[in-house]
C-alpha positions in Angstrom: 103.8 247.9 135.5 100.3 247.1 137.0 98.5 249.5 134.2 96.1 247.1 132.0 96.1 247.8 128.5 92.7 248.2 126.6 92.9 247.0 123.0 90.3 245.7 120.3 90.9 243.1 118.0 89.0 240.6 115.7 89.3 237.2 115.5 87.7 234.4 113.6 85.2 231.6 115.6 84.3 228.3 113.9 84.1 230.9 110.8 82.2 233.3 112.5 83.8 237.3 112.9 84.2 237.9 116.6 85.0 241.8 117.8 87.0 241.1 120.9 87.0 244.4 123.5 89.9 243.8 125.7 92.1 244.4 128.8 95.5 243.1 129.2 99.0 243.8 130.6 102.4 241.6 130.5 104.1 240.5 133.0 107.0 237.8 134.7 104.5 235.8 136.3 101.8 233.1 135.3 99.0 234.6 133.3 95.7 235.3 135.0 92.5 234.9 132.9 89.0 235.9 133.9 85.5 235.0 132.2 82.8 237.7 133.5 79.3 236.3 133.8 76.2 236.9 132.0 75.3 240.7 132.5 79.4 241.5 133.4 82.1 242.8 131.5 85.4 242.2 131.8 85.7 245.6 134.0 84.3 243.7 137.1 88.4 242.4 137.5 89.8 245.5 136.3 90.9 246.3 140.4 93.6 243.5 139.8 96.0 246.3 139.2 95.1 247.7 142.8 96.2 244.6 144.2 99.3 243.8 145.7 99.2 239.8 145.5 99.2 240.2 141.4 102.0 242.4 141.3 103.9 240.6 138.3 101.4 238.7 136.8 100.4 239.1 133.1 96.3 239.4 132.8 94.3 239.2 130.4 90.2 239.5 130.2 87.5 240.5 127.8 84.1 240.9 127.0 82.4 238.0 125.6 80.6 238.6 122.1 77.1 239.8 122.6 77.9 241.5 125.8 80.0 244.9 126.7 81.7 245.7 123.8 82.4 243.0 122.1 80.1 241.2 118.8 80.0 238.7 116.9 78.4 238.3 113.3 75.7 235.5 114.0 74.1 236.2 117.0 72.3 232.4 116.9 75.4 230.9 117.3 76.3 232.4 121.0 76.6 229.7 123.5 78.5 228.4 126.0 81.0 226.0 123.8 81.0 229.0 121.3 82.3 230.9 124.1 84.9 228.0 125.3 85.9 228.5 121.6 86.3 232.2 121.6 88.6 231.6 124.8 90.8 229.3 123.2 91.5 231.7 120.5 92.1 233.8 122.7 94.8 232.2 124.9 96.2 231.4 121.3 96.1 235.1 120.2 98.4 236.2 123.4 101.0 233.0 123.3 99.4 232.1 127.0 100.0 228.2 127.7 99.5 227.4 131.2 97.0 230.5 133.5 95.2 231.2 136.6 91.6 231.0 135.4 88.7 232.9 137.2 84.7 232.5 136.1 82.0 233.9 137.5 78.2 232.6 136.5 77.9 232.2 132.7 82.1 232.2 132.8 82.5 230.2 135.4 80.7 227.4 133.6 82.6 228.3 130.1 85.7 227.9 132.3 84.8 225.0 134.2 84.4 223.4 130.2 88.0 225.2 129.2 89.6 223.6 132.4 88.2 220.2 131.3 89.4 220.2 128.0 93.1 222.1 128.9 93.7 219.7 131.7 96.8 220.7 133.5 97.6 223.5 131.6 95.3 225.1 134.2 97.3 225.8 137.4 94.7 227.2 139.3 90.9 227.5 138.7 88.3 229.8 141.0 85.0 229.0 140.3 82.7 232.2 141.4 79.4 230.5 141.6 79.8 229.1 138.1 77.4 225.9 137.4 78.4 223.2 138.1 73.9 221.5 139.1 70.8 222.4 138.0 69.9 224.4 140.8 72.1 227.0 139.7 69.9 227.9 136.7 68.2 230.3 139.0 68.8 233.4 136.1 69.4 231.3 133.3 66.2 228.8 133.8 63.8 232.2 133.2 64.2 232.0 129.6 61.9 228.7 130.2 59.8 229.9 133.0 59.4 233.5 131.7 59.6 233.1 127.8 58.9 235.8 125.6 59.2 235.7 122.1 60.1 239.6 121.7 64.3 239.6 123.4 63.4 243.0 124.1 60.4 241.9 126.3 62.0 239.5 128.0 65.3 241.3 128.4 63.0 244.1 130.1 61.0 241.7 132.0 64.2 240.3 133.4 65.8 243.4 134.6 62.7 244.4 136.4 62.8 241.1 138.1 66.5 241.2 139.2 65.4 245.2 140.8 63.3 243.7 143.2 65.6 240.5 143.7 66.2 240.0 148.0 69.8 239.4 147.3 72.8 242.1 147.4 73.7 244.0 144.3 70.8 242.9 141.9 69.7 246.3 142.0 72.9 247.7 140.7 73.0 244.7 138.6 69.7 245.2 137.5 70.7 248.7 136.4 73.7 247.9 134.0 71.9 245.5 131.9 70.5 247.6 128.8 74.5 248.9 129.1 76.0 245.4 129.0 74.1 242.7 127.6 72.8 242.7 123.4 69.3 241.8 123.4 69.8 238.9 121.1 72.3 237.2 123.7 70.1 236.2 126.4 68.3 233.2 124.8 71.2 231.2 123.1 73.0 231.6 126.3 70.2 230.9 128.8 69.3 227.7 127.2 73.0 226.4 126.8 73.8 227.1 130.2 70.4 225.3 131.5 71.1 222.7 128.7 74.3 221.6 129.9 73.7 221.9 133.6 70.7 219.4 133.4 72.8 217.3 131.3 76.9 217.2 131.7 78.7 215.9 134.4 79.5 219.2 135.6 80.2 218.4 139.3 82.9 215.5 138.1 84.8 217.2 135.6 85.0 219.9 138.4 86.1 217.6 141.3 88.8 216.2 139.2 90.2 219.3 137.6 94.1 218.4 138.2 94.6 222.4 139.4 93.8 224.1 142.1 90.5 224.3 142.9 88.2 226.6 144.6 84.2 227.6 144.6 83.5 231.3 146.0 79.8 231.7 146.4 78.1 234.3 148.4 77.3 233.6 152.3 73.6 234.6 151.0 73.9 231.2 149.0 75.1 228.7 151.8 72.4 226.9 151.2 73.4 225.3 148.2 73.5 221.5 148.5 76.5 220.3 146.6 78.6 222.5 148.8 79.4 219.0 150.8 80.6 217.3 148.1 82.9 220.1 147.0 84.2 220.2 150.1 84.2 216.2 150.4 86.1 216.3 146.8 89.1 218.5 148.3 87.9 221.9 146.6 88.2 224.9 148.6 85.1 226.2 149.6 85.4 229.8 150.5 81.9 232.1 151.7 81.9 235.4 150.9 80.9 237.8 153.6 77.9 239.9 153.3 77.3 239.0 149.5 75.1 237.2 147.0 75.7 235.9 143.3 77.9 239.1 142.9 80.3 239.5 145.1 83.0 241.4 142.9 80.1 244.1 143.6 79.0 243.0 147.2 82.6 242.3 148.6 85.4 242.7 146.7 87.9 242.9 148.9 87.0 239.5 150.3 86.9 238.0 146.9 90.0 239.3 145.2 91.7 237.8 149.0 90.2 234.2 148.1 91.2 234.3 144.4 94.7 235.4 145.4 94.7 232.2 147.8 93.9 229.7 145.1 96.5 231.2 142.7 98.8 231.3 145.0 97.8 227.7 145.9 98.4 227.1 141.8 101.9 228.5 141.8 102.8 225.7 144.1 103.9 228.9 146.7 102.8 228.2 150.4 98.9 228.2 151.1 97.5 230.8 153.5 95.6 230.1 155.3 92.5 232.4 156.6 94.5 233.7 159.7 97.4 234.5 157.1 94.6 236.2 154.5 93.6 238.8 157.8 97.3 239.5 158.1 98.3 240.1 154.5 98.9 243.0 153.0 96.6 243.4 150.7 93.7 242.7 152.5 94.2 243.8 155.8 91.8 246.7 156.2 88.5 244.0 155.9 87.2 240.7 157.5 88.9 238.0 155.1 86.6 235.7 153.8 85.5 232.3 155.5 87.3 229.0 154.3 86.0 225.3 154.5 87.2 222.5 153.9 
């Protein structure tokens, strides 16, 4: 019953044709939704079937148009509410009214807009280092500070950049790009996601999500400086052990244990707490991830 389904199907966007690459199963339990980030496909969360804490729950992910395998007809009009649009289609498309939502990066701020909009129809949302400031423009930004005209150029300048990158897995990263990301994608996308974090109120419509609520970011990123206020605004802040920007790639064990927290958490089930994560079935062959409060 765990076995996700891969399926194709089209749908139509603000009258724009969208080829949506897929992965889904059925199930008793709340859906689960995940929006991959820029240079991901929805393959990053395939392992949920591996998982013991989902058993039951339907899922549901897919490729965003322009990356993967997934297209859409105008190319110019990719970005971020364009994407918020393709999800609420897609939600429509498999009957799913109230989910578990999960974004990393480019989806975690397309879901951090979805949340906003859906209100409580959102039980839980886990926000992977999705933006919620402008000082998480740190890919996105470099289609200002390292413009090229030519998307090829720049798509080829970026991945060289990301090879030599400090942090865990943006060599592997790095790697996948030609593989997973269109070359006409980058710019509409980059400047929506630096447009919007420079200019909406991000951090409040996050704080006062009426779900669940919790940020995973990489323990290679602690230094972010709104993690305070998350934590002063009653979302769970969970570090993730030994990772960067990526840790479905860095440590996944870790990560899947914190997003099965915060759904659990969304279900209105008993929290665990971190001593509870170490003990759990599921995770108990790795160090749990870090929670604060």
């Amino acid at each position: 019953m765990n076995t996700l389904t891969k399926q194709a199907i089209q749908i139509d966007v603000d009258t724009v044709n969208v080829d949506i690459d897929l992965l889904h199963r059925a199930g008793p339990k709340t859906a689960i939704v995940f929006l991959h980030g820029f240079g991901s496909t929805k393959e990053d969360y395939a392992d949920i079937m591996f998982w013991p804490a989902f058993d039951g729950h339907a899922v549901l992910a897919w490729d965003a148009p322009g990356f993967g395998l997934s297209k859409t007809s105008d190319p110019n009009r990719l970005n971020i509410p364009f994407l918020v649009s393709v999800a609420k289609q897609m939600l429509a498309c498999f009957d799913i009214d109230r989910f578990h939502l999960i974004g990393h990066s480019m989806g975690g701020l397309t879901a951090l807009l979805l949340a906003h909009e859906l209100g409580d129809r959102v039980l839980s949302f886990t926000n992977i280092e999705g933006n919620v400031a402008p000082e998480d423009c740190f890919l996105s930004r470099q289609i200002i500070t390292h413009f090229d005209e030519n998307p090829d150029g720049f798509m080829q300048d970026f991945q060289d950049r990301n090879r030599v990158s400090p942090f865990f897995s943006h060599h592997l990263y790095a790697v996948a790009l030609p593989l997973k990301v269109q070359s006409t994608s980058p710019r509409p996308i980059f400047e929506s996601m630096v447009q919007l974090s420079d200019n909406a109120p991000l951090m409040a419509w996050f704080t006062n999500l009426p779900g669940a609520t919790a940020f995973l970011h990489g323990d290679q990123n602690a230094g972010l400086t709104y993690l305070p206020k998350l934590r002063e605004s009653g979302v769970e802040v969970v570090s993730i052990p030994h990772s960067g920007h990526f840790p479905m790639y860095a440590n996944a064990p870790a990560m899947w244990a914190a997003i099965a927290a915060n759904v659990t958490k969304g279900d209105g089930e008993e929290n665990v707490d971190g001593d509870d994560i170490r003990r759990c079935v599921c995770c108990r062959w790795h160090n749990a991830p870090v929670h604060s409060r």
